[in-house]
N, C-alpha and C positions, 0 to 999 in steps of 0.2 A: 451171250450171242456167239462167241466163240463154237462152242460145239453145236451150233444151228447151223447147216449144209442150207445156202439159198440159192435157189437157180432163178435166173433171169429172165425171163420169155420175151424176148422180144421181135419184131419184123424187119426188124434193121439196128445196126452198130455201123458207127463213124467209122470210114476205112472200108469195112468190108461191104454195104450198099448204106445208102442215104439219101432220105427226100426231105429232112428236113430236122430239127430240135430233139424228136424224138431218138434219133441216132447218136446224135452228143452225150443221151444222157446214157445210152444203153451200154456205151461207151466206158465212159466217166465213169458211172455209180458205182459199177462192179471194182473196179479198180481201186479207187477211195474206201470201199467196204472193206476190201483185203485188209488197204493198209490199217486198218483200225480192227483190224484180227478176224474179221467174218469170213467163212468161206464163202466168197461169192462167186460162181459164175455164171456166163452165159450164153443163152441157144439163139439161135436163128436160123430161118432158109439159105442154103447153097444158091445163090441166084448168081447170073453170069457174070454180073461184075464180081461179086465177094470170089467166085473160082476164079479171075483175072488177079486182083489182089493178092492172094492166098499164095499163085503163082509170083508175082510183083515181088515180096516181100518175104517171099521164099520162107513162109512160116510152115513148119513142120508140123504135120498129121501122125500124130503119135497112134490114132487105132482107130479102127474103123468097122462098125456092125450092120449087119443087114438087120433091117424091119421090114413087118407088111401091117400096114392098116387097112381098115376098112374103112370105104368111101361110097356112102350109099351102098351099091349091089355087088359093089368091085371090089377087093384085094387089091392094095396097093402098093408098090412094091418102091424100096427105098433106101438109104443109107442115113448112118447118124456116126461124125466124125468127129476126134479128139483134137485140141489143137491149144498147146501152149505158145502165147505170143505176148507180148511187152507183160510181164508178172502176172498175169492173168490168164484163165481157161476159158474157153471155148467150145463149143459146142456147134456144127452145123448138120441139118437135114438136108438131104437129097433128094431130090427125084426130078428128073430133067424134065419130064413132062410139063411139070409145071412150075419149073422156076430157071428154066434153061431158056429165059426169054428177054430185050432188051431191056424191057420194064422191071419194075417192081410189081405194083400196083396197077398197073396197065401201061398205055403208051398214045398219043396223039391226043391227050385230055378227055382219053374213053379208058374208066377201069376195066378191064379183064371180064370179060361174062362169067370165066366159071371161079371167079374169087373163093366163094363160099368151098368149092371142091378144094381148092390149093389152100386154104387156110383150115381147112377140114382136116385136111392132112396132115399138114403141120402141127397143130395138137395135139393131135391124136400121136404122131408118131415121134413129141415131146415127152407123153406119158409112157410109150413103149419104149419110145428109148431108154428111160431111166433105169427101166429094168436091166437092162444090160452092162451097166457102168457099175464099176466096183467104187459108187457114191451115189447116197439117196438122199435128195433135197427132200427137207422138209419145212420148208417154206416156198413158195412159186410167188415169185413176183410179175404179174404179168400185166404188160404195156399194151393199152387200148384195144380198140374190138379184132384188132387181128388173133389174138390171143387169150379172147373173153370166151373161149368154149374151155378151158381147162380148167377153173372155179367151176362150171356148170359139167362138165365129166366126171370132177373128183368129186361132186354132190350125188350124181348120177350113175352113168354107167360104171365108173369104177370105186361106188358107194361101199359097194363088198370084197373089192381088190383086196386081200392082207398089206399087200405090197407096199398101199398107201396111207396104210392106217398110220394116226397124228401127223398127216402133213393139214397144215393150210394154207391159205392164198392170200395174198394183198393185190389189190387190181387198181392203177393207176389210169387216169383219165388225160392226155395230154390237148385233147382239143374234142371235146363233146358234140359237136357237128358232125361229125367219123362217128358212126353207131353200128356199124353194119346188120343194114337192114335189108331180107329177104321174104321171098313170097313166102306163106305156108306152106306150101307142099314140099317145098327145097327142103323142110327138115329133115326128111328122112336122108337125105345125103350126111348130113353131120350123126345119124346113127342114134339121137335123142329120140325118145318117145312122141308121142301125138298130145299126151296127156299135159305136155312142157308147153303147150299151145294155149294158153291162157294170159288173163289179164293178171294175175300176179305173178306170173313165171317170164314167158318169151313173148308174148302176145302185144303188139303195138300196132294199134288202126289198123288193124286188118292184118297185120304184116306180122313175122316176126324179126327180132330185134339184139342180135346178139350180144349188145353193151348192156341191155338193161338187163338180162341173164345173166351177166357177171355180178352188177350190181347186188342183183339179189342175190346171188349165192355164196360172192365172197367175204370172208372173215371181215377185211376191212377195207376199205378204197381209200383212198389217195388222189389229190391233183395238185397240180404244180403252183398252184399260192395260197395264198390264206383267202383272197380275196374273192379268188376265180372260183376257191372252196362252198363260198354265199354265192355268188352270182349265179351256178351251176343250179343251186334247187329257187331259183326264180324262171316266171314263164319268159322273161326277157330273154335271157342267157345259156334255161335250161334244154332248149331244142326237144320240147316232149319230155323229157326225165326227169322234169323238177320235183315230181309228185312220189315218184320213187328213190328217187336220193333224198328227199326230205323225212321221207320214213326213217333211214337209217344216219341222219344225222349224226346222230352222235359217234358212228361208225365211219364218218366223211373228215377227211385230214387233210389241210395244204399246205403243200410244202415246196417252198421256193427254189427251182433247179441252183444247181450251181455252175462255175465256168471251169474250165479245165486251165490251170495257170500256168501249164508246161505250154499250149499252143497262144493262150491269150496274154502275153505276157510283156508290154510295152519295152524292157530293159533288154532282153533279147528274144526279139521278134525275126524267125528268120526270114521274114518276109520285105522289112526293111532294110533298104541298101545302106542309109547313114547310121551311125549309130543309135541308140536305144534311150528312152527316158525314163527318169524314175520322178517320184512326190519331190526326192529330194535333189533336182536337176529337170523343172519339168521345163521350164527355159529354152530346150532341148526341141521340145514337142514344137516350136514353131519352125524349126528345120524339116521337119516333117511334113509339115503342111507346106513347106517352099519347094518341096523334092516333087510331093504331090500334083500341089499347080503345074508343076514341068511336066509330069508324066500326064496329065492330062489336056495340055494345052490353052490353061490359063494363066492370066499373067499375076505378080505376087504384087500386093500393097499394102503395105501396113497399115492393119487397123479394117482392113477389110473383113468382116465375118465369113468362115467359111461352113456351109452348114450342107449335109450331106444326107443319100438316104441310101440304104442299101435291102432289097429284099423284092420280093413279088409283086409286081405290078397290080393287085386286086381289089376289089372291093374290103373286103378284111383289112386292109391294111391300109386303108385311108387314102389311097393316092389318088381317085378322084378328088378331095378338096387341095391336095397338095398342088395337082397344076391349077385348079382355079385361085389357088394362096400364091402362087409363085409369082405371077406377072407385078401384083402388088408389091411384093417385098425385092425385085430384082429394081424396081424403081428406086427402093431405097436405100440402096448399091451395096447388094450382098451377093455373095458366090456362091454355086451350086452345082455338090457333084451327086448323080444318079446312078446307082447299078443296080441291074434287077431285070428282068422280063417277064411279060404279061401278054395280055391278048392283042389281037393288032391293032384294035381302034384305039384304044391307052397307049400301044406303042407309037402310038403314029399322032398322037396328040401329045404326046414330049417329043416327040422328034420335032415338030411344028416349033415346040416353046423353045427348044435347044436352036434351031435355026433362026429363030425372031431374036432370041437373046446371045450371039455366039461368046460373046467378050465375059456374059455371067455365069453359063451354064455348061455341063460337061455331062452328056448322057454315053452310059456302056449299058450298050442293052445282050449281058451276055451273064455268064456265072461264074466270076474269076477269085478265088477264093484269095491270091496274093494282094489280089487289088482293093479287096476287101478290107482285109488287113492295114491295108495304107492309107486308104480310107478313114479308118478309125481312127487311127494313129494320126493324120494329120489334119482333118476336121476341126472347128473350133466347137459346132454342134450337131448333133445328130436329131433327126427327125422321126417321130413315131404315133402316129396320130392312128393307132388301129383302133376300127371300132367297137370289137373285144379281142383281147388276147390273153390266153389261159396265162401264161407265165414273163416269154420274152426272153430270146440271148440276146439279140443284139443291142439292145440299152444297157445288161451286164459288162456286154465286151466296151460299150463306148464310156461307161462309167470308170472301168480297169483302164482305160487311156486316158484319160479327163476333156472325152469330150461329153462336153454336158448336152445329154437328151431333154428332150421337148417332146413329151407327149400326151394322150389322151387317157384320162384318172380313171381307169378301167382294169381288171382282171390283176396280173401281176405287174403289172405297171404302176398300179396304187401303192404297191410292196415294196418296191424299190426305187423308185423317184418319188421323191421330196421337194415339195416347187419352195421358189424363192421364197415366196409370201410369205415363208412360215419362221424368215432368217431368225426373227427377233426370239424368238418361244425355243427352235429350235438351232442354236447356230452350227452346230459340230455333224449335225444329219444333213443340212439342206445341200440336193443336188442336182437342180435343175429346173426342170417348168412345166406344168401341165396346166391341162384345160378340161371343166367337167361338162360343160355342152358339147354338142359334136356340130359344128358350121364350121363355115372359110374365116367367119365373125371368129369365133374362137380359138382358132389354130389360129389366125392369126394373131390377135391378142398376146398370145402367149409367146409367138415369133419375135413380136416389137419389144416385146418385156423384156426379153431374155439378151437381144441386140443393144438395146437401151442398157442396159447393165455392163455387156462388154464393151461399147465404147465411153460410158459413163463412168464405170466402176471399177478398173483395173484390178485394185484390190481385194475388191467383192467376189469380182472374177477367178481372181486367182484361189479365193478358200474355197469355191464352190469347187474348184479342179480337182484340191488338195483333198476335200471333205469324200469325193469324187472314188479317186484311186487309191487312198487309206484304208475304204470299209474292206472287210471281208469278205468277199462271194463266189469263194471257192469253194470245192463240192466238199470239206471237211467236214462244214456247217451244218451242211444239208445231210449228209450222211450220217450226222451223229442222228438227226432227226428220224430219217427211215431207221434206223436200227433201232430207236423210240419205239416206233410202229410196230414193227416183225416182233419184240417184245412181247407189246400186247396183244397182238395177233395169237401169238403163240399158247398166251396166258388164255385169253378169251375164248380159243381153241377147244383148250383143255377144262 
């Protein structure tokens, strides 16, 4: 893999814009690839915050080319800029039109009307930029349907390109809900044929479907677990696609994100004021949890559970049963800290629970990425009761702190927590608690378990911390794994 050139396609890297997991890994991967000899890098749109950053952190633009794609009827006219920054390259496209705006993806919980234009182009002017760089990937790794038209170009419209002759593609799924789906007639904007408007190509009820167009024309696909990997070609899970990923089965890989250990790193976290803990000083970790109480205006008691949730207020993520679990479990005098925001009626039914409960609860209804951090770090447990989730950081990052998650035995969550039950068969893996039904019955269940255990089991407790912050779930792991993949990509290719 050494002399395989991979470029990254992605709609966002941590740092320079970000809505969510996807950014971590687009981040992460490239960098981890290096250091294990790949030449990885990666592209993305110039949107106004990544030029605010760029600016920020005063990363140097080593060159910069003019492109023009075609967009539907139009010429479009753009830049594709160089840019070495922490051991890794760079790559951003331009064009102010359409990504000179405060969004990504849109803004006021309305995406963007002319997506398909602005991600049209972006592909497009992926493929034309390569031409211009004195470096031809021939691999394209490209992240969900913002980037599912370059597997279907390199099939299609640049099927005859020399340019591109032996590249392939691996296309990764990070949450199969995201498919980007468009009317028929819009295809002529992405410059594809009429012909690609069918039921085995782009064709979906009526619509067409640019994720299932990757699917089918890329080498291999990829998603972020082994588990979420099966869940995906079922009608439960698969969102419509089940019937098209199950053809290529065998072509379908899951592979568990990993966490970046320089940012998630309990022993020096620079987001903590007291010092840091390790497996071997985790003793530590309940000064953490007393700094925490202070910052957020609870009061500390030993023996008290402190159990935490951090993320989006939505359906996806369980927090409807969490306030109906909460009133139960604050009766049985555990502490509870929330951060996260969602729509207003969820916000405004934890605010209710935080004002009924003040002495238990500690609600930040905002995005604080420090507080986050403190969060994990001084928690006893972390809460994640989603009702699928492709993969999951934040149970990685609360497992690298030994807070032990509690969550719903679904997608990548089944991959990486290991509930109690299993201490005796498994003792050196078990990390935590899960529940396979989805009620208030079951989450809670599995709340009492896990409470029962830390004021019962001191001991118990402490292997599960230990078994916890020992494993491996660094992107090492995970990256020996993708370079598995691009292997046989490369081989099955050819």
């Amino acid at each position: 893999m050494r002399d395989i050139p991979v470029l990254i396609v992605s709609s966002e890297i941590e740092g320079f814009a970000k809505t969510g997991g996807l950014a971590d890994v687009s981040s992460a991967l490239p960098k981890e690839l290096r250091k294990q000899g790949v030449d990885a890098r990666a592209i993305m749109p110039m949107y106004r915050t990544t030029r605010t950053y760029i600016k920020k952190m005063n990363c140097h633009i080593t060159t910069s080319y003019d492109i023009a794609v075609p967009v539907g009827s139009e010429l479009k006219q753009g830049k594709l800029h160089e840019c070495f920054f922490n051991d890794a390259m760079f790559y951003f496209i331009e064009n102010d039109e359409y990504f000179d705006r405060n969004g990504i993806y849109g803004e006021d919980d309305r995406d963007y009307p002319d997506n398909l234009q602005r991600f049209t182009f972006f592909n497009r002017a992926v493929l034309e930029g390569c031409k211009l760089l004195n470096w031809k990937p021939e691999l394209f790794h490209c992240m969900d349907w913002y980037t599912a038209l370059i597997p279907i170009y390199l099939k299609t419209v640049y099927l005859h390109d020399l340019y591109f002759t032996g590249c392939t593609t691996v296309f990764t799924i990070h949450n199969i809900a995201f498919q980007g789906i468009f009317y028929p007639d819009e295809i002529k904007i992405t410059g594809l044929d009429h012909t690609l408007y069918s039921m085995e190509k782009l064709e979906f009820f009526s619509k067409i479907n640019l994720m299932k167009g990757a699917i089918v024309y890329s080498t291999l696909i990829t998603t972020v677990s082994r588990t979420y990997a099966h869940e995906i070609q079922t009608s439960e899970h698969g969102f419509g696609l089940q019937d098209v990923l199950h053809e290529r089965s065998n072509d379908v890989h899951g592979i568990v994100n990993g966490i970046d250990y320089q940012l998630w790193n309990p022993e020096h976290d620079a987001y903590l004021e007291q010092d840091g803990f390790t497996a071997d000083s985790i003793e530590k970790k309940e000064e953490c949890k007393k700094a925490l109480l202070r910052e957020c205006g609870l009061s500390y008691t030993q023996g008290i559970p402190l159990i935490s949730f951090i993320g989006r207020f939505s359906h996806q993520r369980g927090i409807d049963i969490i306030i109906e679990a909460l009133p139960t479990m604050i009766r049985e005098n555990v502490q509870c800290i929330i951060l996260g925001t969602g729509d207003s009626v969820t916000e405004k039914r934890l605010q209710c629970l935080a004002e009924q409960f003040p002495e238990n609860i500690c609600l930040r209804m905002e995005f604080n990425e420090g507080l986050a951090h403190r969060i994990i770090a001084g928690s006893d447990m972390f809460l994640m009761p989603s009702r699928f989730e492709p993969c999951g950081l934040t149970q990685l990052y609360s497992l690298r702190y030994g807070t032990i998650p509690i969550v719903h035995h679904t997608g990548g969550l089944v991959d990486t927590v290991f509930d109690y039950a299993t201490k005796d068969a498994q003792p050196d893996t078990v990390n935590g608690f899960s529940f396979k039904g989805f009620s208030i019955h079951d989450l809670l269940e599995a709340l009492q378990r896990a409470v029962a255990v830390y004021r019962n089991e001191p001991e118990e407790w402490k292997h599960l911390m230990l078994n916890s912050m020992r494993h491996d779930w660094s992107w090492a792991a995970s990256a020996q794994k993708y370079i598995a993949v691009y292997k046989k990509a490369m081989q099955k290719h050819r």
